[in-house]
C-alpha distance (Angstrom), angle and dihedral (degrees) to the residues before:
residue distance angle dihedral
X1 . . .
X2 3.76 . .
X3 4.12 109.1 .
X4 3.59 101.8 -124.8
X5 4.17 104.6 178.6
X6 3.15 136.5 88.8
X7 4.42 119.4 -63.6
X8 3.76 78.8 -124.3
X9 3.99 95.7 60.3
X10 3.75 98.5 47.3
X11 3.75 101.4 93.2
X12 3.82 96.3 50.9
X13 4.10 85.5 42.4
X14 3.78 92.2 53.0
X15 4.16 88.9 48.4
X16 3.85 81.0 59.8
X17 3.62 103.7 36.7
X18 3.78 106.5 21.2
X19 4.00 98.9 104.4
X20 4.07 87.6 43.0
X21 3.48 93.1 60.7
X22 3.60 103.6 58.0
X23 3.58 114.7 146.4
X24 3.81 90.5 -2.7
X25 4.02 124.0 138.9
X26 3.45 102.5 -123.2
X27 3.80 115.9 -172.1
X28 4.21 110.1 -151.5
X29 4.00 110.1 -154.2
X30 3.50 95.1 165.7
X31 3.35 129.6 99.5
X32 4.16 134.5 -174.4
X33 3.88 107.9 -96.3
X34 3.76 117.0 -158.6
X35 3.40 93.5 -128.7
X36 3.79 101.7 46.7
X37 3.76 108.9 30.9
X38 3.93 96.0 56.1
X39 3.63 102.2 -91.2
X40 4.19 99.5 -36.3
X41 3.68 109.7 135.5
X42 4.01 112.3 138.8
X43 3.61 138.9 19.9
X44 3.14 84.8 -100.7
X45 3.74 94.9 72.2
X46 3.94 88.4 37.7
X47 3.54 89.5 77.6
X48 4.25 94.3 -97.6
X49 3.68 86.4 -49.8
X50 4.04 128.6 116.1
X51 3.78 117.1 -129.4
X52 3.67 89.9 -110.8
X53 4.11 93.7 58.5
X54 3.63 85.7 47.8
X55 3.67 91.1 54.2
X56 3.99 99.3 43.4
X57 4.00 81.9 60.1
X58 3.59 91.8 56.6
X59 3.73 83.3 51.5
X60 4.07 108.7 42.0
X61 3.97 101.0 162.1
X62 4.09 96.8 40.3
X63 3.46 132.5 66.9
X64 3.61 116.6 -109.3
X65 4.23 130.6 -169.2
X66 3.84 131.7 174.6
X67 3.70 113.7 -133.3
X68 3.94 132.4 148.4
X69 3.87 90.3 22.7
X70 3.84 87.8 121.5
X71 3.62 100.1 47.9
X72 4.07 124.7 85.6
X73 3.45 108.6 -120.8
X74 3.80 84.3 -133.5
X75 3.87 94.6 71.7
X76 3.92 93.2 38.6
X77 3.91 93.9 98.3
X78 4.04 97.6 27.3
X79 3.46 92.8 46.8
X80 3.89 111.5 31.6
X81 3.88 91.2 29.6
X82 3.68 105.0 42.2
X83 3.94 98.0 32.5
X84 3.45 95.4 33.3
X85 4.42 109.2 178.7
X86 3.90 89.2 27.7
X87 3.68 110.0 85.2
X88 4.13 130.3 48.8
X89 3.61 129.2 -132.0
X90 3.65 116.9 -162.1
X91 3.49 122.6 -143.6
X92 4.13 141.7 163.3
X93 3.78 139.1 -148.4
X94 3.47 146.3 -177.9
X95 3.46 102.1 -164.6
X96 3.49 136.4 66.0
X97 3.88 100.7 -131.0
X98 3.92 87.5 37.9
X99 3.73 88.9 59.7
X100 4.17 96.9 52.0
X101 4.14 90.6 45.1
X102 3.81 100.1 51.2
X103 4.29 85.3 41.6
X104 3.19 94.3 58.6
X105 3.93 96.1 35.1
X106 4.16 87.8 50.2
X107 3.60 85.4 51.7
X108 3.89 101.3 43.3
X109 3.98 80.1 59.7
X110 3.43 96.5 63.1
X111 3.45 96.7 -103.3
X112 3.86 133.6 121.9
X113 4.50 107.7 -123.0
X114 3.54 109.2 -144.4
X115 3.90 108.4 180.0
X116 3.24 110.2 -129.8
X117 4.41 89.5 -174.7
X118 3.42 147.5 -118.8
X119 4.30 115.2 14.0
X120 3.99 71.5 -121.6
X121 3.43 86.5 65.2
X122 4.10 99.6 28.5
X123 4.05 90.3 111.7
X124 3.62 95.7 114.3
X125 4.04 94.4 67.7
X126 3.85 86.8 42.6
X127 4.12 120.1 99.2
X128 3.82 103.6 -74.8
X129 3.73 91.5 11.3
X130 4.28 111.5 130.9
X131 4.23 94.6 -104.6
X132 4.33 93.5 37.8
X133 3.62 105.4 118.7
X134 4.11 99.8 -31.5
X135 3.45 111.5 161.8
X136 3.95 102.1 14.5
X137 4.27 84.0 -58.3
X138 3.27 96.2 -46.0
X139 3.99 136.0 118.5
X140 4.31 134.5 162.7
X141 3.73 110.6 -130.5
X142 3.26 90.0 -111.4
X143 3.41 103.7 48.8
X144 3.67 86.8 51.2
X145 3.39 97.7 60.8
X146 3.65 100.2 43.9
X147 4.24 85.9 58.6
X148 3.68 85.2 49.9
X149 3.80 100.5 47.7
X150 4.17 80.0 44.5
X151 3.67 93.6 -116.3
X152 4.01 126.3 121.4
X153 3.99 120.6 -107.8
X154 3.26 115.1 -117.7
X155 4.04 124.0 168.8
């Protein structure tokens, strides 16, 4: 299932949904936007925690990732679609299962999935995190990896 509402609306969606999504995959893309979610914008104002931790608590018995919180939904289609193998989506999971799904669901878009780890360590796809929103959404693998590894790209 990929979570496709606002950061803002999660907790009343997992009061609803919680208990259907057992053992589901979901796949978070949101992300709390300092103008819509009341003043969240960083981990930093999340208490230490990335968006995606916050949002595996909300959902205890399923198996959450963050992926394609970074990208503009704009350049989903005219990047991923029509260039497929040429841009990077970040994404990070705890789980196993979690991990293979949102792969192979990054890469069914038309997008290369670089793991960027953990939803511990999901920061960089968060709002002032070093892949959120660079380059109007989008990223080259390997420019992706080099700000990950906290190195410059250079061809």
């Amino acid at each position: 299932m990929i979570l496709a509402i606002p950061n803002s609306a999660i907790p009343g969606f997992a009061d609803l949904y919680r208990d259907q999504l057992i053992d589901a995959v979901i796949i978070d893309p949101s992300n709390p936007i300092l103008s819509r979610d009341g003043g969240v914008t960083t981990a930093d104002d999340l208490g230490g925690k990335t968006s995606g931790t916050l949002t595996a608590e909300q959902f205890p018995k399923s198996a959450v990732s963050c992926a394609f919180s970074h990208q503009l939904a704009e350049t989903l289609w005219a990047r991923g679609r029509c260039e497929p193998g040429q841009w990077a989506i970040g994404y990070a999971a705890d789980d196993p299962h979690a991990a293979v799904t949102t792969f192979e669901t990054v890469t069914q878009t038309g997008f290369v999935p670089i793991r960027v780890g953990t939803l511990a360590q999901s920061a960089p796809v968060d709002p002032g995190g070093a892949l959120h929103l660079d380059a109007m959404g989008v990223i080259t693998p390997h420019a992706m990896q080099a700000r990950l590894d906290g190195r410059q790209f250079t061809r």
